[in-house]
C-alpha positions as CSV (number, residue, x, y, z in Angstrom):
1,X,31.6,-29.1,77.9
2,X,35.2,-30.7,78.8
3,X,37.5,-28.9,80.4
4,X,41.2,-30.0,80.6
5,X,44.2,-28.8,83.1
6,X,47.0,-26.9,82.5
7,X,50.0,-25.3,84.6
8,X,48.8,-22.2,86.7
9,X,51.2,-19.6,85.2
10,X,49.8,-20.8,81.8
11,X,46.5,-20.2,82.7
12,X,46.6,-16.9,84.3
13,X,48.8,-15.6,81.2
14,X,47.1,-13.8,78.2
15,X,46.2,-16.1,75.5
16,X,47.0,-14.1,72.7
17,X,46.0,-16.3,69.6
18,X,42.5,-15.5,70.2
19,X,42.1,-19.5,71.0
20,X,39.0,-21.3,70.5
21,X,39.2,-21.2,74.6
22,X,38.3,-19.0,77.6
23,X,40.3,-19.4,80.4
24,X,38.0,-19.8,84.1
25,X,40.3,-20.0,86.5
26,X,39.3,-22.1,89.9
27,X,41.5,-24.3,92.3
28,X,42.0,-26.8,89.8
29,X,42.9,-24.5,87.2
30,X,41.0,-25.7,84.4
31,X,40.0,-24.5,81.0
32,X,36.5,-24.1,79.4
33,X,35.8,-24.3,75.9
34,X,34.4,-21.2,74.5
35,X,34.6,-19.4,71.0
36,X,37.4,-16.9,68.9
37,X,35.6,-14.6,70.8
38,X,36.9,-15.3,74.2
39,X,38.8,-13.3,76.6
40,X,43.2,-13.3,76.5
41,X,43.0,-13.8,80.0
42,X,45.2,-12.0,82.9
43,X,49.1,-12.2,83.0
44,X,50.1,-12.1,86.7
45,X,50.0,-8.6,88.3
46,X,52.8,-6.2,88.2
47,X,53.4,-3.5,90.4
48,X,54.4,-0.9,87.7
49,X,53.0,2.7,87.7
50,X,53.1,5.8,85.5
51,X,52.8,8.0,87.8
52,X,56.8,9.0,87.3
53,X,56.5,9.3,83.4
54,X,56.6,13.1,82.6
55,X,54.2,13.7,79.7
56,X,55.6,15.5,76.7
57,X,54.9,19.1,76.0
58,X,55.2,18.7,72.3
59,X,53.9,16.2,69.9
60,X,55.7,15.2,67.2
61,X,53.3,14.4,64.0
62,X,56.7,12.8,62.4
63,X,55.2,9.1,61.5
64,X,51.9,10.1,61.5
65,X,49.0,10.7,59.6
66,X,45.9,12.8,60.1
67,X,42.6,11.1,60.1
68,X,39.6,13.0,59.3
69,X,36.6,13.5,60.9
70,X,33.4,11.9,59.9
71,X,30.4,9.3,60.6
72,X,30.6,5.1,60.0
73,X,28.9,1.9,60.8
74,X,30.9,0.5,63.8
75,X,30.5,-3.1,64.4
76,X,29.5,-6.4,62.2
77,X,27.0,-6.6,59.6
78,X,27.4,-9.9,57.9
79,X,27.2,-13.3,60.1
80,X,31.1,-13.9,60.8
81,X,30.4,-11.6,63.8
82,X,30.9,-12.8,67.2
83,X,28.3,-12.2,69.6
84,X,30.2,-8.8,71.1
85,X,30.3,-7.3,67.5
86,X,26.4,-6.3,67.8
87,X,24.4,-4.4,67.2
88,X,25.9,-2.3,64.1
89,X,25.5,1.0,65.4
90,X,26.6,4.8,63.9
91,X,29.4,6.8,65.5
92,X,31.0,10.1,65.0
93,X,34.6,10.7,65.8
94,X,36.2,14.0,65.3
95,X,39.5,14.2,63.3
96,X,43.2,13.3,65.1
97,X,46.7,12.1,64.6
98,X,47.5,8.5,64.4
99,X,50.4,6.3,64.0
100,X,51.1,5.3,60.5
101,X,52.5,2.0,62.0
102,X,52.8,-0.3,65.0
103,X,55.3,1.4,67.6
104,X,58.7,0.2,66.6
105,X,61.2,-1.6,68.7
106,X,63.7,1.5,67.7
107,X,61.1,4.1,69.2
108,X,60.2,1.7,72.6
109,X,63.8,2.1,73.1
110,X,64.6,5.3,72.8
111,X,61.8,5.8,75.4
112,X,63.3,3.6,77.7
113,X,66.3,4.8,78.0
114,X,64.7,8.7,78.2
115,X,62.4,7.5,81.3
116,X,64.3,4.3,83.1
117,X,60.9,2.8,82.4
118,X,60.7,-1.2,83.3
119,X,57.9,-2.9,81.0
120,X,55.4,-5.8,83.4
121,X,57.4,-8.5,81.7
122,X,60.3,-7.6,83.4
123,X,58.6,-7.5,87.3
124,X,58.4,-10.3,89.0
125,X,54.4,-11.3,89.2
126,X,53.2,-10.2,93.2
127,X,51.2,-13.3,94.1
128,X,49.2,-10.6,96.9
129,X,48.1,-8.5,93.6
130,X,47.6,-11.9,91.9
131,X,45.3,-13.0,94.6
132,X,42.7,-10.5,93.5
133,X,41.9,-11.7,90.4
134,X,41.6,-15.4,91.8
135,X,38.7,-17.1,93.6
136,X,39.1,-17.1,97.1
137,X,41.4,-20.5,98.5
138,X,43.3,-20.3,95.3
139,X,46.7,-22.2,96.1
140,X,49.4,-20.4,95.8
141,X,52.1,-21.8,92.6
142,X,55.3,-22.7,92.5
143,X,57.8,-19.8,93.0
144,X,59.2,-21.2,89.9
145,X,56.3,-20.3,88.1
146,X,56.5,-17.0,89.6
147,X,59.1,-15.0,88.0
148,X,59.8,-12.2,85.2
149,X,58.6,-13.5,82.2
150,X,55.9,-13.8,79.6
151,X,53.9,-16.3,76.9
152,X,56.2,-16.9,73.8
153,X,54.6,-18.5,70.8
154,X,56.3,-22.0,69.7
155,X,54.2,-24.0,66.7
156,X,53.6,-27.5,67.5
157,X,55.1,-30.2,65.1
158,X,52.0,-32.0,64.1
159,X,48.6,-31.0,64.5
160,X,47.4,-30.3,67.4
161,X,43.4,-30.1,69.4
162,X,43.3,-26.4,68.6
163,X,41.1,-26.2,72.7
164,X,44.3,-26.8,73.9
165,X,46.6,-23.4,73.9
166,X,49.4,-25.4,76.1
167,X,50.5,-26.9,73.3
168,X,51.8,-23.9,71.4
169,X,52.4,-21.2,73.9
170,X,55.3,-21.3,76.4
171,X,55.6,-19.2,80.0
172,X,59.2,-18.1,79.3
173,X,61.4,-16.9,82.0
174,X,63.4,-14.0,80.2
175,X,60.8,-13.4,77.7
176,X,60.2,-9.5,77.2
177,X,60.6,-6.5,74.5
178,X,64.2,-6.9,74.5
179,X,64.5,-10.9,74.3
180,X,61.2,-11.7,72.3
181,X,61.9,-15.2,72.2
182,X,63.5,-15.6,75.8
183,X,67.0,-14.6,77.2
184,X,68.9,-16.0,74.4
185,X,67.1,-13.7,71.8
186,X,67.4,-9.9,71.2
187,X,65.9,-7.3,68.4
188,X,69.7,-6.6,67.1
189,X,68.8,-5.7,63.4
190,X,65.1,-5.6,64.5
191,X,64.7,-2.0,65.1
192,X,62.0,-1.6,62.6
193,X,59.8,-4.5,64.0
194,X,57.1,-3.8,66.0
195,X,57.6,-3.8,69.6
196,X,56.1,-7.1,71.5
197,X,55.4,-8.0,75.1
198,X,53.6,-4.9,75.8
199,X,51.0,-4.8,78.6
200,X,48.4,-2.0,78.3
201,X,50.3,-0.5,80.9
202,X,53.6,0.1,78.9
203,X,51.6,1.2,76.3
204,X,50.2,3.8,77.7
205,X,52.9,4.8,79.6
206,X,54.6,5.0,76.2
207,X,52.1,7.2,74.6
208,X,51.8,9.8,78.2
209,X,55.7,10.6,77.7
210,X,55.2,10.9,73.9
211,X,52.5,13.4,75.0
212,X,50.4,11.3,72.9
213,X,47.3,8.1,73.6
214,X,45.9,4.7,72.7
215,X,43.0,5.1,70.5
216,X,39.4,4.9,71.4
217,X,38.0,1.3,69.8
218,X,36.0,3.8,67.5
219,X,39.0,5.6,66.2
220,X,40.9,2.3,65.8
221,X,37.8,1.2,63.7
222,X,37.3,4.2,61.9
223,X,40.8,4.1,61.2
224,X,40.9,1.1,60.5
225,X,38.4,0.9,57.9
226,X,40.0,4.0,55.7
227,X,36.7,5.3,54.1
228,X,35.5,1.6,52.9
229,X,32.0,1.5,54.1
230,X,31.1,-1.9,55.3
231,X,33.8,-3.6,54.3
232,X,35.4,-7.1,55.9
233,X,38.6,-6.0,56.1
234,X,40.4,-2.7,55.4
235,X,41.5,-3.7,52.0
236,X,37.6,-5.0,50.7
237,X,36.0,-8.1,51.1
238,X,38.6,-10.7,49.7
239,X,40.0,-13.2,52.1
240,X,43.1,-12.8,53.2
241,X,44.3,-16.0,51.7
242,X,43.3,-15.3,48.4
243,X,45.8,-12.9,45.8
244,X,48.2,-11.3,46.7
245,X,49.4,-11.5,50.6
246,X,47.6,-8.2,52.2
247,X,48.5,-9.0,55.6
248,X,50.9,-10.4,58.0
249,X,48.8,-13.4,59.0
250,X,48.9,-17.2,59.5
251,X,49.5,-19.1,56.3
252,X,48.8,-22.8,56.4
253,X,47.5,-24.8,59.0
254,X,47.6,-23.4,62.6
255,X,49.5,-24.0,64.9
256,X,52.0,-26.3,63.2
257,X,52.4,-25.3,59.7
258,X,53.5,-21.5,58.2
259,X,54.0,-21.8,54.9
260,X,54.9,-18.2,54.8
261,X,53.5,-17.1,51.7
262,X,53.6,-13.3,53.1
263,X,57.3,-14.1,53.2
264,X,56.6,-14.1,57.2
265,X,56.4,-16.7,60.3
266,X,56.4,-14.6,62.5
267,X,56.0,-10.4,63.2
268,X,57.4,-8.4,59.9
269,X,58.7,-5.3,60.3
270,X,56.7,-2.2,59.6
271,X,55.4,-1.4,56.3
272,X,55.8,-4.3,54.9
273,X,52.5,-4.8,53.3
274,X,50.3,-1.9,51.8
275,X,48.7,0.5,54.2
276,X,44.8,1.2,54.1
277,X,43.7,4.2,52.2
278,X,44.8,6.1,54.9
279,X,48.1,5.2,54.8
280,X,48.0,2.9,57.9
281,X,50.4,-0.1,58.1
282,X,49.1,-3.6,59.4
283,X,46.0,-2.4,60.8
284,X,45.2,-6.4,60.2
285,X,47.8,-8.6,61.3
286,X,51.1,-8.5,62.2
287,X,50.3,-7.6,66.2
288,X,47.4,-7.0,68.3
289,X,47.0,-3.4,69.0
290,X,45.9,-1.8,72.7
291,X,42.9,0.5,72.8
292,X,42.1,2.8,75.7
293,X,38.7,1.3,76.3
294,X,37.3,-1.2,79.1
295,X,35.7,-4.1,77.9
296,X,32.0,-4.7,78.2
297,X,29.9,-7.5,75.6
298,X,26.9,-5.3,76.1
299,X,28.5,-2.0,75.4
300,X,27.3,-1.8,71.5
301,X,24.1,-2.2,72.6
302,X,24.2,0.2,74.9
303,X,25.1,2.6,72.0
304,X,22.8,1.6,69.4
305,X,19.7,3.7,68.5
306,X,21.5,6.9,68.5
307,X,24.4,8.5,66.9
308,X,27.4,8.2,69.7
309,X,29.6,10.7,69.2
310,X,33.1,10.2,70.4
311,X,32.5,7.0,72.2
312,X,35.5,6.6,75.0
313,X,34.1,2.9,76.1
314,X,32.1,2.0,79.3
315,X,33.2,3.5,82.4
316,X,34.3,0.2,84.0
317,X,35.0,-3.1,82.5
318,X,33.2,-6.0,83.1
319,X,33.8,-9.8,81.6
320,X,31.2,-12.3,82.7
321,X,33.5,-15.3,81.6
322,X,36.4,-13.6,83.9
323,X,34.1,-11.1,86.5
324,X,37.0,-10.7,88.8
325,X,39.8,-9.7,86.1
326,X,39.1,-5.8,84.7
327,X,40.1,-6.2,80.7
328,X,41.3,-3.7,77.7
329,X,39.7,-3.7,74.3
330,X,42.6,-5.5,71.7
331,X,42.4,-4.9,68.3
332,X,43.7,-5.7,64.8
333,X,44.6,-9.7,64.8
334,X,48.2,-10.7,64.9
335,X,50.8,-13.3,62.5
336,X,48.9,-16.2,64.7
337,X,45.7,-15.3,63.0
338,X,44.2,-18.2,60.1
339,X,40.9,-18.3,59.0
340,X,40.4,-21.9,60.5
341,X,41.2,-20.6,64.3
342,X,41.3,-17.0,64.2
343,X,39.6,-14.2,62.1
344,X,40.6,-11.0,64.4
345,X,42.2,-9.6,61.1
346,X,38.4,-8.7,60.1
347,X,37.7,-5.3,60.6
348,X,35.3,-5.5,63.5
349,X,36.8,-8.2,65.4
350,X,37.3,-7.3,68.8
351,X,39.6,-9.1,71.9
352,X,40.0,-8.4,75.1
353,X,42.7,-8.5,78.0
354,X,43.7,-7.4,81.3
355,X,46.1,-4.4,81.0
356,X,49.4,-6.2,82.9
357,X,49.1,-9.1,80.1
358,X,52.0,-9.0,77.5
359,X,52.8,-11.4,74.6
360,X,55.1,-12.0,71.4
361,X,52.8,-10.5,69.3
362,X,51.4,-7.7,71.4
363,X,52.1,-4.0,70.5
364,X,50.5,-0.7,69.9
365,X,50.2,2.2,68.2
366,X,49.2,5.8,69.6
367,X,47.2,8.6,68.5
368,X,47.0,12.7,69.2
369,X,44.2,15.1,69.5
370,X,44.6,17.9,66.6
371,X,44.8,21.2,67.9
């Protein structure tokens, strides 16, 4: 297994493309092969808190639609499974509210300015909180590396060893929701895209003042799949790449050629493809979505022989590639996804991150209980 060397404040970043890599981190700060399957590892550490968000009294089901209640097959049947996907096991969620689409750039912003909230990609990374997450004797980098900012997505111009994420993903000082692509960008006529460079943290500090939540990983799934029983993706079985253009998803050769036969290279804004039979929006594609679960590859197991009703996720997280960094379930896929590097647009496919990691093609959506 080779590994190869890359810049600290790359390494400890998520990875959001679900690269054919998992990132070990150790004094030389080196890479290890692994599968799709592998782990977006840990942005640096923030120091923000929700403890200051006041949680609305009233929900607003405006933009949402209600999802029933009922029993499915949660995880992968076929053999394009990874490893964490298994086994296939039966789980009953009871009926809620969720987000027709991916929370918008328009609505992130009006809760900004309500709450004063600061997202993780605008803190400056605490190297005593990043410490933590690092084997012991870990050398402290550059103070240049250690500054508000986050991983921005920029294709290669020729192609590219796909093991090698440093090729296509840039630590950008500036980068956040505001200035997707750095300090010289902004959302101005964006307001309907989906918000990006959202830690699990601003997430769910969105969703508390919206008197609202991330979804379990079973209601994202059940969601997801919109009453199609054992289906690849929410729309059937027929590859993304084939037909008509059904999601917001890599077209061409990754990472260097988008051929943009969606009519996309990059995020789309909301509703731009058809929803599920739900009426969900890019529940494949488009961005990865936060769930509220930790992260554990046994926790389907752990499940299985039963029927688990209303399953909230293991009580801790733990990722034996990263055993120091706690991570988030991830779900959906994003624009990076193509068949030849990523599948997380399949229905099952799960990721996972730490909750202070935020990316250009990181949002969420939020759910409500029905009363």
């Amino acid at each position: 297994m080779r590994h190869l060397t890359i810049t600290l404040g790359l390494l400890l970043l998520a990875i959001g493309s679900c690269g054919k890599k998992e990132e070990k981190i150790s004094a030389t700060a080196s890479t290890e092969f692994m599968s799709c399957a592998s782990s977006l590892p840990a942005r640096f550490s923030a120091t923000n808190t929700t403890d200051t968000i006041s949680t609305s009294k009233t929900v607003s089901y405006d933009g949402m639609v209600k999802i029933p209640d009922g029993e499915f097959l949660m995880g992968a049947s076929d053999d394009e499974g990874r490893e964490d996907e298994y086994p296939q096991h039966r789980v009953k969620v009871n009926g809620f509210w969720m987000d027709a689409t991916e929370v918008t750039n328009a609505q992130f912003e009006k809760f900004v300015k309500a709450t004063g909230y600061v997202t993780t990609a605008e803190i400056k990374p605490d190297w005593q909180e990043i410490k933590k997450q690092l084997p012991p004797g870990t050398p402290k980098p550059d103070e240049s590396v250690l500054v508000a900012a986050s991983l921005v997505f920029v294709p290669s111009t020729t192609p590219v060893d796909l093991n090698n994420v440093a090729q296509w993903w840039s630590w950008t000082e500036g980068a956040n929701w505001k200035h997707p692509s750095g300090p010289q960008s902004d959302i101005k006529g964006k307001e309907n895209y989906p918000v990006v460079h959202i830690s699990w943290d601003d997430a769910n500090a969105y969703a508390k003042w919206a008197g609202k939540r991330l979804p379990t990983e079973a209601e994202w799934e059940f969601a997801s799949r919109g009453g199609l029983v054992d289906k690849k993706y929410f729309w059937g079985n027929e590859a993304p790449e084939q037909g008509k253009s059904k999601a917001n998803t890599w077209d061409g050769k990754f990472p260097y050629l988008n051929s943009a036969k969606d009519k996309f290279a990059g995020a789309a804004p909301v509703k731009s493809f058809t929803p599920n039979k739900y009426g969900l929006y890019d529940m494949a594609g488009n961005v990865w979505e936060w769930c509220s679960d930790w992260y554990t590859p046994e926790y389907y197991k752990q499940l299985s022989g039963s029927i688990a009703n209303n399953p909230k996720g293991p009580s801790k997280s733990y990722d034996p590639m990263e055993p120091r960094v706690p991570k988030k379930v991830v779900r959906g896929g994003s624009f990076l996804c193509n068949a030849s590097y990523c599948k997380g647009y399949r229905v099952t496919a799960r990721m996972k991150s730490s909750p202070d990691t935020s990316l250009d093609h990181t949002g969420f959506r939020c759910v409500a209980d029905i009363k």
